[in-house]
C-alpha positions, 0 to 999 in steps of 0.5 A: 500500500505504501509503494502506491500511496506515497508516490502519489502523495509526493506528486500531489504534494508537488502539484499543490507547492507549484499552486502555492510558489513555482519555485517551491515545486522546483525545489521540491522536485530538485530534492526528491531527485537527489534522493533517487539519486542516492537510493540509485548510488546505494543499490548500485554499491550493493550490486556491484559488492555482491558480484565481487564477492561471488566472482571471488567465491568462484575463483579459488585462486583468490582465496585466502588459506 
């Protein structure tokens, strides 16, 4: 439920900023992209982790022991 209410929350809440001052919603717009950024960053680190580690499990040669 969340995964769909709260898009819709952010979009109308950017609607109502744009009614009330444009620039507040260019503001606010501005901010939820530097989050999707960030989000994006994150999930991209743990991916690219994750494939180090089974690349290193795969190879014997890079065990330790």
């Amino acid at each position: 439920m969340l995964l769909v209410t709260t898009p819709i929350g952010v979009g109308w809440g950017i609607i109502e900023a744009a009614r009330f001052h444009w620039w507040l919603a260019v503001l606010m717009t501005l901010l939820v992209a530097v989050i999707a950024a960030f989000f994006w960053m994150t999930v991209a680190r743990v991916r690219s982790e994750a494939a180090e580690r089974t690349a290193a499990a795969a190879d014997p040669r890079q065990r330790d022991g």
